[in-house]
C-alpha positions in Angstrom: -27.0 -4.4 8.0 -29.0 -4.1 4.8 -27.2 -5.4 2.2 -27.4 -4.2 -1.6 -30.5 -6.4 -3.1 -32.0 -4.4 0.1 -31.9 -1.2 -1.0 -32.0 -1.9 -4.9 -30.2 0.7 -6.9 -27.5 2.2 -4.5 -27.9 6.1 -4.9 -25.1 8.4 -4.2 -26.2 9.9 -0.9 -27.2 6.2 0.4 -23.4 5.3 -0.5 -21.8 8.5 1.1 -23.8 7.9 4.3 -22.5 4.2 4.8 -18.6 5.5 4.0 -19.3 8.0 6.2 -19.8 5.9 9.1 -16.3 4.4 9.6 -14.6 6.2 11.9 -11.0 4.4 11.5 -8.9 2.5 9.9 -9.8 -0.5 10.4 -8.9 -3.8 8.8 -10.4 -7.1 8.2 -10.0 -10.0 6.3 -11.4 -13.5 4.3 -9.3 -15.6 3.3 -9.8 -18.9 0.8 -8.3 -22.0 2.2 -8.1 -25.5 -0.1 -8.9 -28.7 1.0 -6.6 -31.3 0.3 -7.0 -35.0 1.0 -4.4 -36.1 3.6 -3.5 -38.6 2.1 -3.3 -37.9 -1.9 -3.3 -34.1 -1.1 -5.5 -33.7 -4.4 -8.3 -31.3 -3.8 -11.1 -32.6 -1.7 -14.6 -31.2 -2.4 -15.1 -31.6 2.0 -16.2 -27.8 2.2 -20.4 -28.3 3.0 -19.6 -31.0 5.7 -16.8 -28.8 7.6 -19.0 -26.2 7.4 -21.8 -28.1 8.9 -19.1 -29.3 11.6 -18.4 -25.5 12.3 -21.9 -24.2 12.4 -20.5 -20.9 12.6 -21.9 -18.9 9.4 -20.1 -15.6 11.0 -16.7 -17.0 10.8 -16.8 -19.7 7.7 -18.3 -19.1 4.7 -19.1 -21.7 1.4 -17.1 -20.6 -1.6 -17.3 -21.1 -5.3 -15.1 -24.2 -4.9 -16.4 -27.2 -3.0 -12.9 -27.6 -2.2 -12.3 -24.4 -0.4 -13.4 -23.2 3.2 -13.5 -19.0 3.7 -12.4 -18.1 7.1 -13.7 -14.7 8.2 -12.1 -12.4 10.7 -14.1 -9.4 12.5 -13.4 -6.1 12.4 -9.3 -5.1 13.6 -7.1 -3.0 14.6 -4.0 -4.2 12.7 -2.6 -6.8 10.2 -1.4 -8.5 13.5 -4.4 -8.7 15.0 -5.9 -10.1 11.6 -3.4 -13.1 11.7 -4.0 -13.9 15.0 -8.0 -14.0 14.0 -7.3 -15.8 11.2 -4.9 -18.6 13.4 -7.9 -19.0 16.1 -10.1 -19.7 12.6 -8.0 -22.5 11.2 -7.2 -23.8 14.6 -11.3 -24.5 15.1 -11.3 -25.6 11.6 -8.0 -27.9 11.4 -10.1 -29.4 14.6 -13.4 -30.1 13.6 -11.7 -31.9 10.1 -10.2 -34.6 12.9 -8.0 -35.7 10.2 -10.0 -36.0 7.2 -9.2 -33.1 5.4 -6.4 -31.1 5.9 -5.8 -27.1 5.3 -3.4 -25.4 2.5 -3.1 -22.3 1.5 -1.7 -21.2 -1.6 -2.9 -19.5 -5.2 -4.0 -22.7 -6.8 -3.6 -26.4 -6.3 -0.2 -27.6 -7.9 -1.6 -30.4 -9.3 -5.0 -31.0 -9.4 -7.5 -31.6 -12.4 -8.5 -27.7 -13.8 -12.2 -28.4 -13.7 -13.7 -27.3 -10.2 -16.7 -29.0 -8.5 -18.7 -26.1 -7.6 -20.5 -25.6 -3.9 -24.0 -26.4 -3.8 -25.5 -23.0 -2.6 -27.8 -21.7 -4.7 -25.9 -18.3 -5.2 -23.0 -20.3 -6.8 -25.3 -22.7 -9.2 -26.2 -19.8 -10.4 -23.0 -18.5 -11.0 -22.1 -21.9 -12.7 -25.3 -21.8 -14.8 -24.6 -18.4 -15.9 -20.8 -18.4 -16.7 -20.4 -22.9 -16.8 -16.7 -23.6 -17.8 -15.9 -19.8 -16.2 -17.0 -20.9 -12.6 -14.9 -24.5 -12.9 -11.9 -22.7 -13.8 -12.5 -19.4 -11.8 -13.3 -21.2 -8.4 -9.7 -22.7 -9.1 -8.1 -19.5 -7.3 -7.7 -18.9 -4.0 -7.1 -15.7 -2.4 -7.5 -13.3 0.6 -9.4 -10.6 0.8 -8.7 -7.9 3.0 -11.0 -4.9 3.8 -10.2 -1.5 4.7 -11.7 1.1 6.9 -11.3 4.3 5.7 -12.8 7.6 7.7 -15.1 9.8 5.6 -16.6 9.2 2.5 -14.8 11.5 0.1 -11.5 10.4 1.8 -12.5 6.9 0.9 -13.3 8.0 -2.6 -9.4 9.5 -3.1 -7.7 6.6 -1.2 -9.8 4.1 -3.6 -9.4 5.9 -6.9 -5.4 6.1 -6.3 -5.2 2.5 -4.7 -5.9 0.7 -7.7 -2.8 1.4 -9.6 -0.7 -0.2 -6.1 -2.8 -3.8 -6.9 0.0 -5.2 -9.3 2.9 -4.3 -6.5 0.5 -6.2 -3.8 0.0 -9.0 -5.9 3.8 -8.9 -6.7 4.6 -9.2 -3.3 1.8 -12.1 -2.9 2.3 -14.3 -5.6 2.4 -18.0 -4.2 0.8 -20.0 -7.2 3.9 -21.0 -9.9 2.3 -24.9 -10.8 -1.1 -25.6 -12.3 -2.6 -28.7 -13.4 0.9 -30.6 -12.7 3.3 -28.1 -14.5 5.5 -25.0 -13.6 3.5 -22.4 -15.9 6.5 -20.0 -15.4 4.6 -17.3 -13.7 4.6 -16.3 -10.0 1.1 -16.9 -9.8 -1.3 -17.8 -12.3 -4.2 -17.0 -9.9 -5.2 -13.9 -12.0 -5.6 -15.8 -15.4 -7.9 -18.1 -13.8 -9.8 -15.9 -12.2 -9.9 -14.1 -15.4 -12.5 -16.9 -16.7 -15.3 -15.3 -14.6 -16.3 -11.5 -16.0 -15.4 -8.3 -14.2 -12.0 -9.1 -13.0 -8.9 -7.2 -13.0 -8.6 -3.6 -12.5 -11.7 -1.1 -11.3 -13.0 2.0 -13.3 -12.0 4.7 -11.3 -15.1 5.8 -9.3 -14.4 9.5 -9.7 -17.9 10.8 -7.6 -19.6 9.6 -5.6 -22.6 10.0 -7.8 -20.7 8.8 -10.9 -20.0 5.2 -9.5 -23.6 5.0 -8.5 -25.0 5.8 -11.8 -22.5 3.5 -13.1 -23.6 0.3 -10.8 -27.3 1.1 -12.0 -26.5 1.0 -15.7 -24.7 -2.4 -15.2 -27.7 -3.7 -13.4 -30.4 -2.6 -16.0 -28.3 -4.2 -18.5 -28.1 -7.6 -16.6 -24.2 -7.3 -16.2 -24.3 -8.0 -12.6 -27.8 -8.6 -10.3 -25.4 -7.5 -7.3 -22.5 -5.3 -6.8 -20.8 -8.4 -5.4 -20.4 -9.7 -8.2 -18.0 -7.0 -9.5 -14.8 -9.2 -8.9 -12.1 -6.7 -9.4 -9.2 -6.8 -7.5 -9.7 -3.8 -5.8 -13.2 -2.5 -5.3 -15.2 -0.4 -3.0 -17.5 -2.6 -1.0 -21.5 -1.6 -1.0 -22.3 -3.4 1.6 -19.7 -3.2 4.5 -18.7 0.7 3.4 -14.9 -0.7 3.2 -12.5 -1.1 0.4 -11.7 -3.9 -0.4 -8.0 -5.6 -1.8 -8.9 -8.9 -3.9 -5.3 -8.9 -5.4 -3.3 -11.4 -3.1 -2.6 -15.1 -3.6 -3.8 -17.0 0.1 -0.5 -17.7 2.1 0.2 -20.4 4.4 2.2 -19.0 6.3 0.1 -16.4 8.6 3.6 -14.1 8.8 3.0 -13.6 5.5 -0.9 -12.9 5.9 0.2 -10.4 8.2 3.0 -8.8 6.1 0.3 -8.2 3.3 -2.1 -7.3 4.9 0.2 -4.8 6.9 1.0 -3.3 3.8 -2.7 -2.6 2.5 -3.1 -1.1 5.4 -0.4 1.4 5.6 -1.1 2.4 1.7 -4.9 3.3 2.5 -3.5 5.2 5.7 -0.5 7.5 3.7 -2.8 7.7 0.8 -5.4 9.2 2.9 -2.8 11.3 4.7 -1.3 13.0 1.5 -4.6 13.4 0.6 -5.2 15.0 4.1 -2.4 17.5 3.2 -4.3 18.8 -0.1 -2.0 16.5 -2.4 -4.5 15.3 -5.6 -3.6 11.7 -5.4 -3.3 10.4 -8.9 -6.2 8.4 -10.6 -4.9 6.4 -13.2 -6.3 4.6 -16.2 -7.1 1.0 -15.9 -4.9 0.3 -19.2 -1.3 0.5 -18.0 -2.6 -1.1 -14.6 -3.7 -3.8 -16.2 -0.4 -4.3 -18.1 1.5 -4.1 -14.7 -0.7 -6.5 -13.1 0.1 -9.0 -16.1 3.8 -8.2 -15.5 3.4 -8.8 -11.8 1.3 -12.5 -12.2 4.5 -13.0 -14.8 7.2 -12.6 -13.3 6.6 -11.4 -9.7 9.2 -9.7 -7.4 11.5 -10.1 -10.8 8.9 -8.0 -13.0 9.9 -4.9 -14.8 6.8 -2.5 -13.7 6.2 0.4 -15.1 6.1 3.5 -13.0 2.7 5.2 -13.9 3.9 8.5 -13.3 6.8 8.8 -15.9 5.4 6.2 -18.0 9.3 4.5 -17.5 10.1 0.5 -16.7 10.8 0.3 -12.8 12.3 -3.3 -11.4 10.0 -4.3 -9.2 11.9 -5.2 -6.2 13.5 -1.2 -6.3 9.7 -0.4 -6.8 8.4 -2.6 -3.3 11.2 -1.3 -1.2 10.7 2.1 -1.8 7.0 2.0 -1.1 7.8 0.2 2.1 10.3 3.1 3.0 7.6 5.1 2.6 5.0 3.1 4.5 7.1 2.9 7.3 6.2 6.4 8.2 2.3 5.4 9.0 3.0 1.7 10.3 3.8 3.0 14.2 0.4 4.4 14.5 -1.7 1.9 12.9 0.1 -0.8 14.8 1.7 -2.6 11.6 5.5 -2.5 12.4 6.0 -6.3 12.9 3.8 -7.0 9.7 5.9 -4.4 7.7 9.0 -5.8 8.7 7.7 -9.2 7.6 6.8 -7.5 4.1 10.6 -7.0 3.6 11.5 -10.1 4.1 8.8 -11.9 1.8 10.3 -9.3 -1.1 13.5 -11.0 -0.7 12.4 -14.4 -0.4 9.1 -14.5 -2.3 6.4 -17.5 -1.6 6.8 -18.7 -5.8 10.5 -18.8 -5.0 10.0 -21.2 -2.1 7.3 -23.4 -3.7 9.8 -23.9 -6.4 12.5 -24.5 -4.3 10.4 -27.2 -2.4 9.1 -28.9 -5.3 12.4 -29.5 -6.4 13.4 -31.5 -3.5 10.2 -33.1 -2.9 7.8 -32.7 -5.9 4.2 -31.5 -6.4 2.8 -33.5 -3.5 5.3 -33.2 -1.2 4.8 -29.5 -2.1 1.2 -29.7 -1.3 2.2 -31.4 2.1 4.3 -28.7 2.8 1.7 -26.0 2.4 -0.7 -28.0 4.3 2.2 -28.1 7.2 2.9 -24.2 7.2 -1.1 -23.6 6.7 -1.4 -25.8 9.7 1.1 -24.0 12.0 -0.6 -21.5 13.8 2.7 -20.1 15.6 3.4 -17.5 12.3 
C-alpha cells in the first residue's frame, strides 16, 4: 500500500477513494508493551534485540522507547478476535525473551527514571533530534492503539468528526497508569501529560470535508509542522495510510479481558455512530475546547471524574456517563460480535485498572506492582 510520503500532499479525492474501500467494520489493533528486567523490573531498553529474535516486522514493530515492543494484530472481525491476536503476539514474544526480559503492560512504568532511552531507528532519532527532552519523556507512555473500519468515506467522515468528543470516556474507562517516577501522582493515568511533551497531542480539529482536512494536512506540511501525517499524535485521528480511524486514547492493559473490553467498546461507538448517522441524525461535531477539558478530567480522576456532558454544557459523573453509553452500545454489540468484550467493559467501570494498581501496591509496593503486571501481561488465558 502506498503510504503518505508516497503520494506527497494527500488530495481530497485520493483520501475519499482509500475510505471508500473498506467495506466493514473492521477492527485492529497495536499495542505498546514495556520491558522490564525480571529481576529489578526497572525498564529494560531489550526492544532492538527481541525484535531481531522475532524477525517478524509484520507483527512487532520498534517504538519510540527502547524499552517498549509494539505488537501488531491483522485486520478483525471483533475485539475478541483482537485479544486473541494480540495473546498469540505476546506468547511468541514472552518466548523468544527465554527469560531475559519480561512483558508489562500498563500506562507508564511505576517507578522508573523519567528520562527515556530512545530506539535507534532513524525515524525516532529524528524525532529525538527534533523535539530532545519531548521524545525522553513522551516515549514514557504506553498505549494501544486500535483501528477502525468504517464503510464509505463520508460515513467515515461523520463517525470521526463525532467520535472525538467519546476519547475522554475511553480513556476513562482505560486509565491504568496512577505512579510515575516512584510516586502516586493522584491521577488515574498520567499517560496523557507525558505524551503531551511531544506536539500534536490531545484532541483532533474536526475534519469537517473531506477537502477541508486535506487542505489542512498540506498547510501543516508547507509549514514544517509535521513531514508526515503520522506524526499527528492525537488521540483520535483518521489514518492516511490504512483508510481507518484510529483511537490513541487508551492506557495498554495487561490484562487481555480488558484489551478486549476496550476495544469492544470503540467498536460499537463507530458502529451506532455510523447507524444514527445512517438514519439521517447529524451527529454532533464538537469543539476541541471542552474535549480537551474532559479529557484532563478523565486522566484526573478517572471512572470518579465529573465530565461534562457536551450537549447541555452540565457536569455528568462519569460512571452514570459510561453506563449509559454501554446501554446504548449494547444495541450494535450482537452483530459486530462484541457481547463478551462489552460485558467485560462493565465490569472494568466498576473495578477500574488505577484502582487495582493502587490496591496492589499497597500490599506489595512499586515492584511487586511491576511484578504483578508482568504476571497478568504474561497470562494469555484473559
Amino acid at each position: 500500500m502506498a503510504t503518505a510520503k508516497d503520494w506527497g500532499t494527500p488530495g481530497a479525492d485520493r483520501l475519499r477513494e482509500l475510505f471508500d474501500r473498506v467495506e466493514s467494520f473492521t477492527i485492529g489493533a497495536e499495542e505498546e508493551l514495556l520491558l522490564v528486567d525480571p529481576e529489578t523490573f526497572d525498564l529494560r531498553p531489550a526492544g532492538g534485540e527481541l525484535l531481531s529474535r522475532l524477525a517478524d516486522p509484520t507483527t512487532y514493530r520498534e517504538e519510540l522507547s527502547a524499552a517498549q515492543l509494539e505488537i501488531v494484530t491483522p485486520v478483525c472481525r471483533s475485539a475478541g478476535e483482537v485479544a486473541r491476536s494480540l495473546a498469540e503476539g505476546r506468547r511468541r514474544a514472552i518466548e523468544a525473551a527465554a527469560g531475559d526480559v519480561r512483558l508489562a503492560a500498563a500506562g507508564a512504568h511505576p517507578f522508573a527514571e523519567p528520562w527515556a532511552e530512545v530506539a535507534t531507528g532513524e525515524r525516532f532519532q529524528r524525532i529525538l533530534h527534533e523535539h530532545r527532552w519531548g521524545a525522553r519523556t513522551g516515549a514514557l507512555a504506553a498505549g494501544i492503539h486500535i483501528h477502525l473500519g468504517v464503510p464509505g468515506a463520508d460515513r467515515a467522515l461523520a463517525v470521526f468528526d463525532a467520535l472525538r468528543a467519546y476519547m475522554p470516556d475511553l480513556s476513562v474507562l482505560a486509565a491504568a497508569a496512577p505512579y510515575f517516577a516512584g510516586r502516586d501522582t493522584g491521577f488515574a493515568s498520567i499517560r496523557p501529560k507525558l505524551s503531551d511533551a511531544l506536539p500534536h497531542q490531545g484532541v483532533a480539529p474536526a475534519a469537517v470535508s473531506w477537502e477541508f482536512h486535506a487542505a489542512m494536512i498540506d498547510r501543516g506540511r508547507r509549514a514544517g509542522a509535521h513531514r508526515d501525517p503520522a506524526e499527528l499524535w492525537w488521540e483520535c485521528r483518521l489514518h492516511l495510510r490504512l483508510g481507518t480511524i484510529e483511537v490513541r486514547a487508551p492506557d495498554a492493559q495487561a490484562s487481555l479481558a480488558d484489551v478486549e473490553a476496550v476495544a469492544a467498546v470503540a467498536h460499537c461507538l463507530v458502529a451506532w455512530l455510523a447507524g444514527r448517522h445512517d438514519q439521517g441524525e447529524p451527529l454532533p461535531v464538537h469543539q476541541p475546547g471542552m474535549i480537551e477539558e474532559n479529557r484532563w478530567r478523565a486522566a484526573r480522576d478517572g471512572v470518579d471524574a465529573e465530565l461534562i456532558d457536551l450537549e447541555r454544557g452540565e457536569p455528568v459523573a462519569a460512571r452514570d456517563r459510561l453506563a449509559g453509553l454501554l446501554d446504548d452500545l449494547s444495541a450494535v454489540a450482537p452483530q459486530l460480535g462484541d457481547d463478551h468484550g462489552l460485558a467485560g467493559a462493565r465490569r472494568l467501570l466498576s473495578l477500574p485498572g488505577s484502582a487495582r494498581q493502587r490496591e496492589v501496591a499497597s500490599r506489595v509496593g512499586l515492584h511487586g506492582l511491576v511484578e504483578w503486571l508482568a504476571d497478568r501481561t504474561e497470562r494469555l488465558d484473559g
